[in-house]
Each structure stands twice: as C-alpha cells, then as structure tokens.
C-alpha positions, 0 to 999 in steps of 0.5 A: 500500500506504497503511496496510500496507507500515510498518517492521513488515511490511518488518522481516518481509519482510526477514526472508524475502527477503535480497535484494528491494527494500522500498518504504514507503507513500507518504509526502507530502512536506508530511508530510515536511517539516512532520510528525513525522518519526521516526513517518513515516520511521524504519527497521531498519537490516535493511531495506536495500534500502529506496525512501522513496516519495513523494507530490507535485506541487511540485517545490521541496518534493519536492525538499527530502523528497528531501534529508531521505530521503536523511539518513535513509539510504533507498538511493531515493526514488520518486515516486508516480505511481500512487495513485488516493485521493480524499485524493491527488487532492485534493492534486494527486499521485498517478494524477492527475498521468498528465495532466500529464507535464511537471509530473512531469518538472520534480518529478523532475528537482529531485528528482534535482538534490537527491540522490545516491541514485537517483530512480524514478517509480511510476505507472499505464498512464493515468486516465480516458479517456486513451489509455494508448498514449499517456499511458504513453509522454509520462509516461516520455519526459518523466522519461527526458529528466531522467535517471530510468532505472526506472519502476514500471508497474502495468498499469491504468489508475485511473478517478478518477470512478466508481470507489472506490480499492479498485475501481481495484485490481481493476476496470480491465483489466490491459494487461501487453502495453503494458508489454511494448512499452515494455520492448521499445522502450526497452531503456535503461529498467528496467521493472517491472510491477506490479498482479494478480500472485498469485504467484511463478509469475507474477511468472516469467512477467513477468521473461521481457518486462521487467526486474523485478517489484513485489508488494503484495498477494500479498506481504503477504496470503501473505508466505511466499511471499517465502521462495522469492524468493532461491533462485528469482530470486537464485540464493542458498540458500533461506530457512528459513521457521522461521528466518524467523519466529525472527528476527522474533520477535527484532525483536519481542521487542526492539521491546516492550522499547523500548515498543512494541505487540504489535499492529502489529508483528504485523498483517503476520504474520497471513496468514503460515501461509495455507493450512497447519495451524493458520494459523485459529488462529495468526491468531484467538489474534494478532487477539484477543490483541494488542491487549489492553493489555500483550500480550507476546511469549508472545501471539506465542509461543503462536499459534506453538506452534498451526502448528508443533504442528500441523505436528509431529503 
C-alpha cells in the first residue's frame, strides 16, 4: 500500500475502527536511517495500534530502523516480505527475498535482538516458479526458529518477470487453502491472510481457518466499511459513521492550522460515501477543490453538506 496507507488515511481509519491494527507503507530502512525522518515516520498519537513496516535485506541496518521505530513509539515493526516493485527488487527486499529464507531469518532475528516491541514478517505464498508448498513453509520455519510468532500471508504468489506490480495484485491465483494448512499445522503461529478480500463478509469467512485478517484495498477504496469492524469482530458498540467523519474533520481542521494541505489529508476520504447519495459529488467538489492553493476546511465542509443533504431529503 506504497503511496496510500500515510498518517492521513490511518488518522481516518482510526477514526472508524477503535480497535484494528494500522500498518504504514513500507518504509526502507536506508530511508530510515539516512532520510528525513519526521516526513517518513511521524504519527497521531490516535493511531495506536500502529506496525512501522519495513523494507530490507541487511540485517545490521534493519536492525538499527528497528531501534529508531521503536523511539518513535510504533507498538511493531514488520518486515516486508511481500512487495513485488521493480524499485524493491532492485534493492534486494521485498517478494524477492521468498528465495532466500535464511537471509530473512538472520534480518529478523537482529531485528528482534534490537527491540522490545514485537517483530512480524509480511510476505507472499512464493515468486516465480517456486513451489509455494514449499517456499511458504522454509520462509516461516526459518523466522519461527528466531522467535517471530505472526506472519502476514497474502495468498499469491508475485511473478517478478512478466508481470507489472499492479498485475501481481490481481493476476496470480489466490491459494487461501495453503494458508489454511499452515494455520492448521502450526497452531503456535498467528496467521493472517491477506490479498482479494472485498469485504467484511469475507474477511468472516477467513477468521473461521486462521487467526486474523489484513485489508488494503477494500479498506481504503470503501473505508466505511471499517465502521462495522468493532461491533462485528470486537464485540464493542458500533461506530457512528457521522461521528466518524466529525472527528476527522477535527484532525483536519487542526492539521491546516499547523500548515498543512487540504489535499492529502483528504485523498483517503474520497471513496468514503461509495455507493450512497451524493458520494459523485462529495468526491468531484474534494478532487477539484483541494488542491487549489489555500483550500480550507469549508472545501471539506461543503462536499459534506452534498451526502448528508442528500441523505436528509
């Protein structure tokens, strides 16, 4: 979720969601360690639950971002595992390293000797001609046996030749069977799985086999979903989708006091009111209207008033 899962979109989905656990983009720990470090890991303190995710392949280094997560205050840190990009595979990270589970197991391994908050792997079923019975299970087995007790499974395999990242999301089978067997085979873990989960109706579904369940698309294309999580999976009151958005306005309000711009704290709200009245133009006044220098907070108030006029009538 490069590009979308910022502190904006995680500040809203905090809002709809007491309870679930927010992931970052992946950040690489060279960007951590040399970059401009306020920009890339600053937070709301209402994100919490919050998982610094991480891309790299040198254990010292990862290692060392750890330590700087952790100082940030970030409840875990995550090893990405599962990012198909030509830019990650140039790197040395991401679904490339499925091929080389020792080499992860040596990452995690420093990562966990550096930190006290926990260290979790994210990562694929396999790449490329791999057999994922097979890769799945040496790049588990080989974290476990350093003490890493969760992984984030998305059930495909990424094709690093032939196939764009956007292809990868979509194009290679999802094997949710294979996740399940490893769940089954290895209670002691905390499996989630990941990849083509549309909805919480699904995601049910999921929670039946393993042990957890990780959205990106459909969370951040339909976030009103996530107003459902709390009552349906936590046994805690609904979430009022209205009071919701009030409080996200609140964050937005006092973000733009302290010299912010309207445009991406909003971009995680367009697909909000998706499939209600008014959603096409609360989303066409924010698209056309935030970017515009000195958008304030009435460009937010008045695509609201579009959907809740609308809902009123």
């Amino acid at each position: 979720m490069m590009d979308w899962t910022d502190s904006p979109c995680r500040v809203l989905h905090r809002c709809l969601t007491r309870h679930a656990v927010l992931y970052t983009e992946m950040v690489t720990a060279e960007a951590v360690l040399h970059g401009d470090r306020a920009r890339l890991l600053d937070f709301d303190a209402s994100e919490h639950p919050v998982v610094l995710q991480l891309g790299g392949s040198e254990a010292a280094r990862l290692a060392e971002a750890s330590r700087v997560a952790e100082n940030f205050g970030y409840d875990e840190v995550n090893l990405n595992v599962g990012c198909p990009s030509d830019r990650v595979q140039s790197g040395r990270f991401g679904a490339c390293l499925m091929r080389e589970p020792q080499l992860v197991a040596d990452c995690v391994a420093a990562m966990r000797a550096a930190v006290s908050i926990p260290v979790t792997v994210k990562c694929r079923i396999g790449v490329d001609d791999q057999d994922p019975e097979e890769a799945l299970r040496a790049l588990i087995d080989a974290c476990a046996a350093t003490g890493v007790t969760v992984f984030a499974v998305h059930a495909r395999k990424a094709w690093l030749e032939g196939l764009s990242p956007k292809e990868n999301r979509d194009v290679p089978p999802l094997d949710y069977e294979l996740v399940y067997r490893i769940k089954h085979e290895r209670p002691d873990l905390t499996i989630l799985v990941n990849g083509g989960i549309a909805d919480l109706d699904q995601a049910a579904a999921h929670l039946n086999q393993v042990d957890g369940v990780m959205l990106g698309r459909a969370a951040y294309q339909n976030p009103a979903l996530l107003a459902d999580v709390d009552a349906r999976f936590f046994g805690t009151p609904p979430v009022d989708l209205d009071a919701a958005v009030d409080a996200y306005r609140v964050h937005v309000a006092r973000r733009l006091k302290e010299g912010a711009r309207l445009h991406p704290l909003i971009k995680p709200m367009l697909g909000l009111y998706s499939g209600r009245p008014g959603a096409r133009l609360f989303r066409r006044h924010l698209s056309e209207h935030a970017v515009r220098e000195g958008a304030d907070i009435a460009v937010l108030d008045q695509a609201l008033d579009f959907v809740r006029v609308r809902r009123a009538a």
